[in-house]
ChimeraX commands (.cxc) that place a marker at each C-alpha (Angstrom):
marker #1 position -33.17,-20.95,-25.05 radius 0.5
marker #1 position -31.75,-17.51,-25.10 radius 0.5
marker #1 position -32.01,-15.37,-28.65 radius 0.5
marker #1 position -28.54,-15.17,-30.61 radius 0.5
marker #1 position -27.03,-11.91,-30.95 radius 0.5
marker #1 position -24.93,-10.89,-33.73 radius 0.5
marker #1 position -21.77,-10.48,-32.55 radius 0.5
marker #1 position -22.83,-10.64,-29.17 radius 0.5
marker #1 position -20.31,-12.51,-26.59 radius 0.5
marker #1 position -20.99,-15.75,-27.36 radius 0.5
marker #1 position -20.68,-15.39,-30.94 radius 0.5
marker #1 position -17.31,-13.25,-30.62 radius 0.5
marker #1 position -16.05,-16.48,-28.64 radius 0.5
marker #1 position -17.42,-18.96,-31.11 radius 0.5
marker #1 position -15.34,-17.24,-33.77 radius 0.5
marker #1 position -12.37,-16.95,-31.88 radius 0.5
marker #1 position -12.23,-20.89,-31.22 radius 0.5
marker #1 position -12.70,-21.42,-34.06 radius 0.5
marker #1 position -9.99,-19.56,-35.51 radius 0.5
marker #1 position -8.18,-21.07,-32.88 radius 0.5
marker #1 position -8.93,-24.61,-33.55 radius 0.5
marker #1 position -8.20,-24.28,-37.17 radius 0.5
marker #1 position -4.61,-22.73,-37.19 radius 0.5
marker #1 position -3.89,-25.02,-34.63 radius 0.5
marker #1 position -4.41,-27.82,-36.70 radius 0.5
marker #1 position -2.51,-26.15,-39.75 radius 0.5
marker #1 position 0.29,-25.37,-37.56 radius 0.5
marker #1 position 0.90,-29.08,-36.20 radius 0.5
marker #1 position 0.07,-29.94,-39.77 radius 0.5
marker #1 position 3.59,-28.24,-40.83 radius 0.5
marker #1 position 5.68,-30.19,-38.12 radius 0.5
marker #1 position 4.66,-33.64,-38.35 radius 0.5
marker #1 position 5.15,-36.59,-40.75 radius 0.5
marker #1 position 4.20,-37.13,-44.00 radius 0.5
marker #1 position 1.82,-40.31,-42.72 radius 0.5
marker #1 position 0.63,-38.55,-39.97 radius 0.5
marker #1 position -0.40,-35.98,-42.22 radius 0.5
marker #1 position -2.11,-38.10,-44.61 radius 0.5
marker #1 position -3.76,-39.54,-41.20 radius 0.5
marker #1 position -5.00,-36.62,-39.80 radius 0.5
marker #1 position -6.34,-35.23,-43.52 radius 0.5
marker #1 position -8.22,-39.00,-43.34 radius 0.5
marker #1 position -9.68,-37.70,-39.85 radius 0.5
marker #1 position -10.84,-34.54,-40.95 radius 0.5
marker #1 position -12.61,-35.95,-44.37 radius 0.5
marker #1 position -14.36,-38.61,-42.18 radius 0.5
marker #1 position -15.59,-36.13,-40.08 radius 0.5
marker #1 position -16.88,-34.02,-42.42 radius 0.5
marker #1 position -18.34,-36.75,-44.48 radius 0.5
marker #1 position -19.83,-38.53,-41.82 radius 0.5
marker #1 position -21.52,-35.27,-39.99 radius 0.5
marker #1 position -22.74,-33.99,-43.00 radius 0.5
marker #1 position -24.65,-37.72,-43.49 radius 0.5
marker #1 position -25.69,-38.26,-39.93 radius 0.5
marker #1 position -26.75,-34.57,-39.12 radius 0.5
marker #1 position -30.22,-34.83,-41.33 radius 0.5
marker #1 position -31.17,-37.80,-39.15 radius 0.5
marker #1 position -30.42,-36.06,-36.03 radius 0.5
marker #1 position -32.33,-33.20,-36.96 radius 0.5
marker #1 position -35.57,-34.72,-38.34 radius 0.5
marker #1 position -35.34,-38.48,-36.04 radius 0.5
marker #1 position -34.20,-36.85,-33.22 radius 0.5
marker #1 position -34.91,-33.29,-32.96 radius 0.5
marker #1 position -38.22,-33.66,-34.81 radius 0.5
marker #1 position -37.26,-30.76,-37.62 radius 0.5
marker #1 position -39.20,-30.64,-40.56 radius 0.5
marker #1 position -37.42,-33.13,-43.48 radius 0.5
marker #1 position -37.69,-30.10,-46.45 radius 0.5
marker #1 position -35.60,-28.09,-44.51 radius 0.5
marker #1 position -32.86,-30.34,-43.00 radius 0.5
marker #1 position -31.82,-31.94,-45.68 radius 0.5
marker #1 position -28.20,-31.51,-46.83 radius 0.5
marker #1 position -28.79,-29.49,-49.89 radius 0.5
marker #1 position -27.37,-26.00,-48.82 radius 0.5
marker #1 position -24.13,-24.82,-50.69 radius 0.5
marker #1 position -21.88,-25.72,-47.43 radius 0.5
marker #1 position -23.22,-29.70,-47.02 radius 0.5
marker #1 position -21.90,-29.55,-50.96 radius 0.5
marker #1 position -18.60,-28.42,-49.47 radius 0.5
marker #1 position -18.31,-30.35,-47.03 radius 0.5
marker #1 position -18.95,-33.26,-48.84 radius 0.5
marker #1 position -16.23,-32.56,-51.46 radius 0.5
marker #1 position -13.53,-31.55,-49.62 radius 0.5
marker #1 position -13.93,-34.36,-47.12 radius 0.5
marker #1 position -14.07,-36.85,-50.10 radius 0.5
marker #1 position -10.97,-34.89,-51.12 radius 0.5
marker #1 position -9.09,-35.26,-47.90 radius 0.5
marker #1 position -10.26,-39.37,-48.32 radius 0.5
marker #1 position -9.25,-39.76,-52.23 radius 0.5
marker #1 position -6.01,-40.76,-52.29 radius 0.5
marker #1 position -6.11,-39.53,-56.40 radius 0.5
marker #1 position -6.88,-35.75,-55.48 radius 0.5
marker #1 position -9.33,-34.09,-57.80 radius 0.5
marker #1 position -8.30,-30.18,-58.70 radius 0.5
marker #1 position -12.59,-29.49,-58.28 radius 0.5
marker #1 position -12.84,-31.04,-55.18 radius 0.5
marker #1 position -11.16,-28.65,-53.63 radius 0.5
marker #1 position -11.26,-25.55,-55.49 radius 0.5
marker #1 position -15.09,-25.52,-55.37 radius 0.5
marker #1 position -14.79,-25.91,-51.58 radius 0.5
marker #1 position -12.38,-23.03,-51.37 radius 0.5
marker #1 position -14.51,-20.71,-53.02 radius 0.5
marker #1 position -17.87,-22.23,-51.69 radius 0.5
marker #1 position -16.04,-22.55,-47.92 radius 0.5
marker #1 position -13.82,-19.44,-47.69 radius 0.5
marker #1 position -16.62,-16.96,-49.28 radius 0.5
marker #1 position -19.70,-19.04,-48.03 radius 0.5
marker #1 position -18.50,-20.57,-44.91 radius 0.5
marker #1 position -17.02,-17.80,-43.63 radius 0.5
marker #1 position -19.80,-15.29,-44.46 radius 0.5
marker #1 position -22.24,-18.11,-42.57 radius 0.5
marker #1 position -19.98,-18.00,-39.17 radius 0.5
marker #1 position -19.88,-14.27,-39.46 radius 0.5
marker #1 position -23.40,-13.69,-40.22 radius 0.5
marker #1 position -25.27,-16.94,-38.75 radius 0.5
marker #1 position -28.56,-18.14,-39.99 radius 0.5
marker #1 position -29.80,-18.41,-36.35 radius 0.5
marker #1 position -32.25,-17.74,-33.98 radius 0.5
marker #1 position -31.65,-19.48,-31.01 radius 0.5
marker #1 position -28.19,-19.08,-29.29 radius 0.5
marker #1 position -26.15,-22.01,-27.44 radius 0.5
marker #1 position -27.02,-24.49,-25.53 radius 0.5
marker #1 position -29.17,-24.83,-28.33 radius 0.5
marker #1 position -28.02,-28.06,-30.37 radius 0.5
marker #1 position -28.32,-26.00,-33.97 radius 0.5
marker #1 position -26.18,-23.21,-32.94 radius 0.5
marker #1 position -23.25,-26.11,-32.05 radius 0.5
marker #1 position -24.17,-28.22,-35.18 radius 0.5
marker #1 position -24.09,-24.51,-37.31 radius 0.5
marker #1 position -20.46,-24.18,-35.75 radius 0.5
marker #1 position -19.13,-27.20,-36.14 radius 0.5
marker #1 position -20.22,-27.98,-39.32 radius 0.5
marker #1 position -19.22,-24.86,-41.27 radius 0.5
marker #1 position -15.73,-24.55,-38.83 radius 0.5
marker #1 position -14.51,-28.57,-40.05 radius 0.5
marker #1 position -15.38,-27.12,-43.54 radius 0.5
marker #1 position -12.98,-24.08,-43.26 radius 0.5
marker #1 position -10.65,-26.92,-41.11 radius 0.5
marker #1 position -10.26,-29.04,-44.25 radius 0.5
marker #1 position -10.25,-26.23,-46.64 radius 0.5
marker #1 position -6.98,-24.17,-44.87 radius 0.5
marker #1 position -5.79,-28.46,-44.03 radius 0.5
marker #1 position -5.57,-28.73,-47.71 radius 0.5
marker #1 position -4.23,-25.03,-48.44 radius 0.5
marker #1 position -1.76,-25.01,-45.89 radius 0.5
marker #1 position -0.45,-28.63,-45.06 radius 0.5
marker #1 position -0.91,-30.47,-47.76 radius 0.5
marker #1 position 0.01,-27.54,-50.54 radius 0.5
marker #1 position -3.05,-27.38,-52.91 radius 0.5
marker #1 position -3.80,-23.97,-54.09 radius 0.5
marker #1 position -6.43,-23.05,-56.39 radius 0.5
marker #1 position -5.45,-22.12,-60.21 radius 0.5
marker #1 position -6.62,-18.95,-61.82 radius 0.5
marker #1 position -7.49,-21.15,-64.83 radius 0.5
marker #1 position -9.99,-22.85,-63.65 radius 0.5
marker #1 position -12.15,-19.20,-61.71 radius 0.5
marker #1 position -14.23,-19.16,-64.59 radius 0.5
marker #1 position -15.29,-22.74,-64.49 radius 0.5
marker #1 position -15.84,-22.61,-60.77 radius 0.5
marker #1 position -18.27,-19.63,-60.83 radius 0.5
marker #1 position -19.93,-21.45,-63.33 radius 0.5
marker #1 position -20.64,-24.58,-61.68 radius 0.5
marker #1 position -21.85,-22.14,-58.99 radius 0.5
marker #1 position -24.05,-20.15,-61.64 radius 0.5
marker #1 position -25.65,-23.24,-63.00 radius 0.5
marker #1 position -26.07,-24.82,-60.40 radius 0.5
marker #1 position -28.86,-22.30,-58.91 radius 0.5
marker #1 position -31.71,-23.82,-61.56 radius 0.5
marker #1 position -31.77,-27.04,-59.81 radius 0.5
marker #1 position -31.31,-25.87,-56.89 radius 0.5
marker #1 position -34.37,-23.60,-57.29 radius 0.5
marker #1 position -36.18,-26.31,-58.98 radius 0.5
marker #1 position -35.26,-28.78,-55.79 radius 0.5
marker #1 position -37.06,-26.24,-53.88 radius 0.5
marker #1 position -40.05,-25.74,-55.72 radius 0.5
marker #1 position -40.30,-30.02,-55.41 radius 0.5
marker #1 position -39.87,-30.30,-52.05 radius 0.5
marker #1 position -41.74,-27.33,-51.24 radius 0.5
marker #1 position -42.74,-26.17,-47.62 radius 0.5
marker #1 position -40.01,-24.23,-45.87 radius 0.5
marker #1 position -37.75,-25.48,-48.44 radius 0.5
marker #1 position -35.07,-22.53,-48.68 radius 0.5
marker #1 position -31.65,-24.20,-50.60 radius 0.5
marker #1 position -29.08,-21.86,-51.26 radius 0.5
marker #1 position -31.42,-19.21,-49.74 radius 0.5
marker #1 position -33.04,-18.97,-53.89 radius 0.5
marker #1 position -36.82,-18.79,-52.23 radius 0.5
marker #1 position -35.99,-16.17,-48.91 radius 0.5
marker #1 position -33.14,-14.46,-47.08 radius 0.5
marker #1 position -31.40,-16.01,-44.20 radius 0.5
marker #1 position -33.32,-15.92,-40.84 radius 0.5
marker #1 position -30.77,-13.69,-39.37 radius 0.5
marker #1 position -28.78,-10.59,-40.09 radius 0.5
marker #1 position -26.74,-10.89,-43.55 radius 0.5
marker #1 position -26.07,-8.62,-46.43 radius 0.5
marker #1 position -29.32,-10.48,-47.85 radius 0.5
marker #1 position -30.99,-8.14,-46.31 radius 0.5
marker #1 position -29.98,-5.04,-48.65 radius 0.5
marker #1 position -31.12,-7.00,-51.78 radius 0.5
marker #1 position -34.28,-6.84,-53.26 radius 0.5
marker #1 position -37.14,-9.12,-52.03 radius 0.5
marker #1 position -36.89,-12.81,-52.84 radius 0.5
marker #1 position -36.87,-13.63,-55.63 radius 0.5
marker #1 position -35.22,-10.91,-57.19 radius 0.5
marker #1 position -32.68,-10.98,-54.37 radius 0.5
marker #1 position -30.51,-13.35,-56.16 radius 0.5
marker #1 position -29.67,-10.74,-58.47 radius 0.5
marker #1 position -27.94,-8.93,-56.11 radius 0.5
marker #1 position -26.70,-12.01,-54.22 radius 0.5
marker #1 position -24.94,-13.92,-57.75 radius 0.5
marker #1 position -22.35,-10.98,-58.75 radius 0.5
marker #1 position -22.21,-10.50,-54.90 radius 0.5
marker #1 position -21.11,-13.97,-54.56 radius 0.5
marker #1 position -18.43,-13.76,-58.11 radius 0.5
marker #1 position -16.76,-11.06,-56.40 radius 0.5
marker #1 position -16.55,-12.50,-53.22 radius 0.5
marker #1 position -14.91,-15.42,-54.91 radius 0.5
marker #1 position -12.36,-13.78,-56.65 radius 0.5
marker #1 position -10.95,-11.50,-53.19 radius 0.5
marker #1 position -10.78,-14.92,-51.91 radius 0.5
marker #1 position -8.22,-15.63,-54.88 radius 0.5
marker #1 position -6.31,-12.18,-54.75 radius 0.5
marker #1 position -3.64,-13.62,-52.08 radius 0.5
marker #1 position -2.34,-16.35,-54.71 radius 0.5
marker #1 position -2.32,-13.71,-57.15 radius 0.5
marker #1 position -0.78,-11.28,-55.01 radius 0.5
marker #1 position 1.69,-13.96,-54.11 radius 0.5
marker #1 position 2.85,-14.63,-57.90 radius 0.5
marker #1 position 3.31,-11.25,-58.77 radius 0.5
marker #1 position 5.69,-10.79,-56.06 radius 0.5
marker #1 position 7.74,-14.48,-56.85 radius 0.5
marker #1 position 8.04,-12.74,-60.50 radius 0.5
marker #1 position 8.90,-9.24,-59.09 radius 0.5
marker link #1:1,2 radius 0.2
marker link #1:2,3 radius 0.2
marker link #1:3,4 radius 0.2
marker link #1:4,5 radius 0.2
marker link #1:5,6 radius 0.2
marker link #1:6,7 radius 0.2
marker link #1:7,8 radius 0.2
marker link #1:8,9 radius 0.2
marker link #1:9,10 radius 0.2
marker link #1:10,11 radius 0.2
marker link #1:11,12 radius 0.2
marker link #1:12,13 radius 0.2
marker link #1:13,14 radius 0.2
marker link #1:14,15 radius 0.2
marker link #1:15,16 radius 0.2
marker link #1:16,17 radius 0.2
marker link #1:17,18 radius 0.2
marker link #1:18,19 radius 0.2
marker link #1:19,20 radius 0.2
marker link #1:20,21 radius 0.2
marker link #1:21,22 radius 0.2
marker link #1:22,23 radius 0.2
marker link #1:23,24 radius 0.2
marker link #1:24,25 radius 0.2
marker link #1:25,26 radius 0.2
marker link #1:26,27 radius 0.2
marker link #1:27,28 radius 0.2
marker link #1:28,29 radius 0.2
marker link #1:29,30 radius 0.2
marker link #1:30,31 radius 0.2
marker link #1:31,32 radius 0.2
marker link #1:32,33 radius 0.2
marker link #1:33,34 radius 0.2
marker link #1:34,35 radius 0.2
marker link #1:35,36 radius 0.2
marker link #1:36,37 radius 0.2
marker link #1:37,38 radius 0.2
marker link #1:38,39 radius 0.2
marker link #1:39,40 radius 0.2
marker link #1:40,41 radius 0.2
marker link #1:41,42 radius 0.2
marker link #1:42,43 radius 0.2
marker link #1:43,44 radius 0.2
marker link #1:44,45 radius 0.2
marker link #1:45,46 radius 0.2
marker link #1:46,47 radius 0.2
marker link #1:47,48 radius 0.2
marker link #1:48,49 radius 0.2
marker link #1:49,50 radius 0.2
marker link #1:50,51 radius 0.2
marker link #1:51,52 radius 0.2
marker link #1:52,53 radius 0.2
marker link #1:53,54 radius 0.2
marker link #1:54,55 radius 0.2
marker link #1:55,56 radius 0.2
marker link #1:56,57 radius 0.2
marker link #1:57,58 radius 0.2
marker link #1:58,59 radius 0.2
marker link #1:59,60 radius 0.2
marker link #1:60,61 radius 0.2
marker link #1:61,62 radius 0.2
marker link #1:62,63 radius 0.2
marker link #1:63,64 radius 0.2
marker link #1:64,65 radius 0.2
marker link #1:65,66 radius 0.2
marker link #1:66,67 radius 0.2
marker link #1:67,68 radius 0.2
marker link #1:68,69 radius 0.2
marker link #1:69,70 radius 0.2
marker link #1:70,71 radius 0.2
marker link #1:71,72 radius 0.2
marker link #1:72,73 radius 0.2
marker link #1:73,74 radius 0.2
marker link #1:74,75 radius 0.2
marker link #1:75,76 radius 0.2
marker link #1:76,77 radius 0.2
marker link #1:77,78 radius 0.2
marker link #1:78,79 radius 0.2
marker link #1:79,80 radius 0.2
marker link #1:80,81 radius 0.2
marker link #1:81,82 radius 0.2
marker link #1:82,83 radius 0.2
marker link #1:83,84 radius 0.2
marker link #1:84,85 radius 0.2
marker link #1:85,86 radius 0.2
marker link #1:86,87 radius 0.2
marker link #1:87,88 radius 0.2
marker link #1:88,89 radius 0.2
marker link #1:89,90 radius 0.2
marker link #1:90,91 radius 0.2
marker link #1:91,92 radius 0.2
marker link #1:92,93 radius 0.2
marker link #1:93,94 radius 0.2
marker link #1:94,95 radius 0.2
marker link #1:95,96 radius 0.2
marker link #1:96,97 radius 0.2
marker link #1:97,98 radius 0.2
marker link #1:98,99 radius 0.2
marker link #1:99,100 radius 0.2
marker link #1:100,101 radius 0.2
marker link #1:101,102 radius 0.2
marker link #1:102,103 radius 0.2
marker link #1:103,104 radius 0.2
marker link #1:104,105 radius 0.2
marker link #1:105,106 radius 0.2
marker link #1:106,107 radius 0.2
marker link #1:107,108 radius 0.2
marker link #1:108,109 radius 0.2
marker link #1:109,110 radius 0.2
marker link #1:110,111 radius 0.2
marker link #1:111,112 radius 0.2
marker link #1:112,113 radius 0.2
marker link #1:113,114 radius 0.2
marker link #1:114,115 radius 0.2
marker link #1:115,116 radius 0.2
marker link #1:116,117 radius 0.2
marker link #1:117,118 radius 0.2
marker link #1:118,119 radius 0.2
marker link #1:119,120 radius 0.2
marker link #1:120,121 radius 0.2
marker link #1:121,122 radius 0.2
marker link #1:122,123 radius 0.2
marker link #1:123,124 radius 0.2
marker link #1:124,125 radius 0.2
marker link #1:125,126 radius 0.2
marker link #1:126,127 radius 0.2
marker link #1:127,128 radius 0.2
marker link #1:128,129 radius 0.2
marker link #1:129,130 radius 0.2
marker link #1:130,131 radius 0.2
marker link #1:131,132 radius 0.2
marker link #1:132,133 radius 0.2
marker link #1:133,134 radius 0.2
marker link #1:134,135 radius 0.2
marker link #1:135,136 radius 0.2
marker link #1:136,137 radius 0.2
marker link #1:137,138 radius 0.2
marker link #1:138,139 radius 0.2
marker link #1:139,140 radius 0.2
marker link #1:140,141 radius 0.2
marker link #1:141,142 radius 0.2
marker link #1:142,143 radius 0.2
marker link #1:143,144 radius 0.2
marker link #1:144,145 radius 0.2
marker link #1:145,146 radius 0.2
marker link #1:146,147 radius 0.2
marker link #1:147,148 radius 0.2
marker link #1:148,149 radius 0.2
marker link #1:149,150 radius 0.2
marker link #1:150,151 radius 0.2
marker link #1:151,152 radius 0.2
marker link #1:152,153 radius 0.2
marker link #1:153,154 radius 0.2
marker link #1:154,155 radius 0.2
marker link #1:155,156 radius 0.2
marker link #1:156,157 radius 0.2
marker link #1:157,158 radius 0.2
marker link #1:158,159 radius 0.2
marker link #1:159,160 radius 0.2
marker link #1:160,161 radius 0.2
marker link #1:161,162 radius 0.2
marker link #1:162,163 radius 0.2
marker link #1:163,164 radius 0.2
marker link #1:164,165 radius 0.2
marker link #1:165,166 radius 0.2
marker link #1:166,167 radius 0.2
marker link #1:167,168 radius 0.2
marker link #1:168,169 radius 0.2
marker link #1:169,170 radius 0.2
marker link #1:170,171 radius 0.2
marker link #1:171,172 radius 0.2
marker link #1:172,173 radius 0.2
marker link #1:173,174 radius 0.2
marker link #1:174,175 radius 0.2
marker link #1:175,176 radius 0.2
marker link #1:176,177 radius 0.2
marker link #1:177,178 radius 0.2
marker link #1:178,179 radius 0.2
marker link #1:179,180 radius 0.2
marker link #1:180,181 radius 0.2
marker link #1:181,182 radius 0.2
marker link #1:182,183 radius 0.2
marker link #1:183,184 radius 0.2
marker link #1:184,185 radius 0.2
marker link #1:185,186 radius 0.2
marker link #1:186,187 radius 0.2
marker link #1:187,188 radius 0.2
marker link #1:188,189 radius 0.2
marker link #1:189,190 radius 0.2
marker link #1:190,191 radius 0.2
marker link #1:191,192 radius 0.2
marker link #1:192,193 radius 0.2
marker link #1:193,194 radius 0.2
marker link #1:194,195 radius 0.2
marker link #1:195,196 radius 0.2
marker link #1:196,197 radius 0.2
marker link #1:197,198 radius 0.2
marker link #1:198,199 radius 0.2
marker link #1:199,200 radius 0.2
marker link #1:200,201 radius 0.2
marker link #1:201,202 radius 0.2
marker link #1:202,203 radius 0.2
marker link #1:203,204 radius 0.2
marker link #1:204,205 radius 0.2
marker link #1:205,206 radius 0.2
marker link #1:206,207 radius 0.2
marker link #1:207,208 radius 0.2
marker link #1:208,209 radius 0.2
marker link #1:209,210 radius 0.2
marker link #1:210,211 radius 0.2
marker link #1:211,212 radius 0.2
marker link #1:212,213 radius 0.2
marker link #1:213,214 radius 0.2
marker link #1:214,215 radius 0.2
marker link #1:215,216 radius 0.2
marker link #1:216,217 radius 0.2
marker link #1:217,218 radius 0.2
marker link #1:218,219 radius 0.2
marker link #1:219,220 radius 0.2
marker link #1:220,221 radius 0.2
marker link #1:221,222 radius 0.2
marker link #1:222,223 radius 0.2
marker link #1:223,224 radius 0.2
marker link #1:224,225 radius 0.2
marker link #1:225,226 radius 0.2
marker link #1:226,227 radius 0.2
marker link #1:227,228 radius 0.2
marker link #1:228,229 radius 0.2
marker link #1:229,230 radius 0.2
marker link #1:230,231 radius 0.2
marker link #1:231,232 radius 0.2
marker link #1:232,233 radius 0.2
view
C-alpha cells in the first residue's frame, strides 16, 4: 500500500469531495420537502449509526485489527453516534447536537485535515477514516443548515465540560483495556502529522491539547455570534 502524504494529491482530493458531497447535500436539503427532509436526515442518522456499530467488526472479524484499538471509543464514534441518534429522534435533544458540533466541526475537521494515517488509499482505513468523519460533518452542517438547529451560547460552558470530564474515563478506559489502547489520543499523539506534535510528551501533552481544544470550540461558535451582533446592529 503506498504511504499517505499530508496534503499530498490524494488527500487534497479527498477533502475536496468531501466538501463537495456535503454542501451538496445541504443545498438539496434547502429545496425539497419538509418529508423528504425528515427522510433524508433519517438516511444520514442510519448511516452514521449503523457504520459506527458495524465498523469495529469489520476491523477486528475481518481485517484482523487488534480489538483495544478498534473499538468505537474515540471522541468522533461519540459524535457520530449522537448526532445520528439526533437525526433519528423525532424529540430532538439540544446536547445531541451541540456536542457533535463542537466535537465534529473542531475534531472532525482537524482529523480530515490532519489524518491519523499511515497507509494511503486503496487501503480500506484510509476510506473508512473518510467516510466516517465526512457523514459526521454531513449530519452536523444537515442539522445546521437544513433543518435550522444552531448551537446556544448558554450552553458553551456545559459542553466543554462534558468534554473536560469526560477525559478521566476515558483515560481510565485506556489504562483497562490496555495494549495499544490510545482513546482520545490521552496515552500518545496521533500516528501522523497534527499539532500534537508541538505539545509536550504524552502524558503531559494533554495540557496543551485541553485549552487547545476550548479554544478551538469557541472559533467554531464565533459565526453565530458574529451573526447576532449584526441582526441587533
Amino acid at each position: 500500500m503506498p504511504e499517505f502524504v499530508l496534503f499530498g494529491d490524494q488527500h487534497i482530493i479527498s477533502l475536496q469531495g468531501t466538501a463537495a458531497i456535503i454542501v451538496l447535500f445541504c443545498i438539496v436539503g434547502n429545496f425539497i420537502s419538509a418529508k423528504l427532509q425528515k427522510n433524508l436526515a433519517t438516511l444520514i442518522g442510519l448511516s452514521l449509526v449503523i457504520f459506527e456499530i458495524i465498523r469495529p467488526f469489520l476491523y477486528i472479524f475481518i481485517f484482523d485489527k487488534p480489538w483495544q484499538t478498534y473499538l468505537p471509543l474515540h471522541m468522533c464514534a461519540f459524535s457520530a453516534f449522537l448526532i445520528g441518534i439526533f437525526l433519528l429522534s423525532k424529540k430532538k435533544n439540544q446536547m445531541f447536537f451541540e456536542l457533535p458540533f463542537y466535537w465534529g466541526v473542531g475534531g472532525a475537521t482537524m482529523a480530515l485535515a490532519t489524518p491519523d494515517l499511515t497507509l494511503a488509499w486503496p487501503d480500506v482505513e484510509y476510506f473508512f477514516f473518510f467516510y466516517g468523519h465526512g457523514q459526521i460533518l454531513l449530519g452536523v452542517f444537515f442539522a445546521l443548515t437544513v433543518l435550522k438547529y444552531r448551537p446556544q451560547l448558554k450552553n458553551f460552558g456545559k459542553m466543554a465540560g462534558i468534554t473536560i470530564l469526560l477525559l478521566i474515563p476515558i483515560y481510565v478506559v485506556n489504562l483497562v483495556i490496555g495494549g495499544d489502547a490510545n482513546y482520545w489520543y490521552l496515552m500518545n499523539t496521533p500516528e501522523g502529522d497534527s499539532l500534537a506534535n508541538f505539545m509536550p510528551s504524552p502524558p503531559f501533552h494533554m495540557l496543551g491539547i485541553a485549552p487547545l481544544a476550548l479554544v478551538v470550540f469557541f472559533v467554531c461558535y464565533i459565526p453565530f455570534l458574529l451573526w447576532d451582533k449584526f441582526k441587533k446592529a
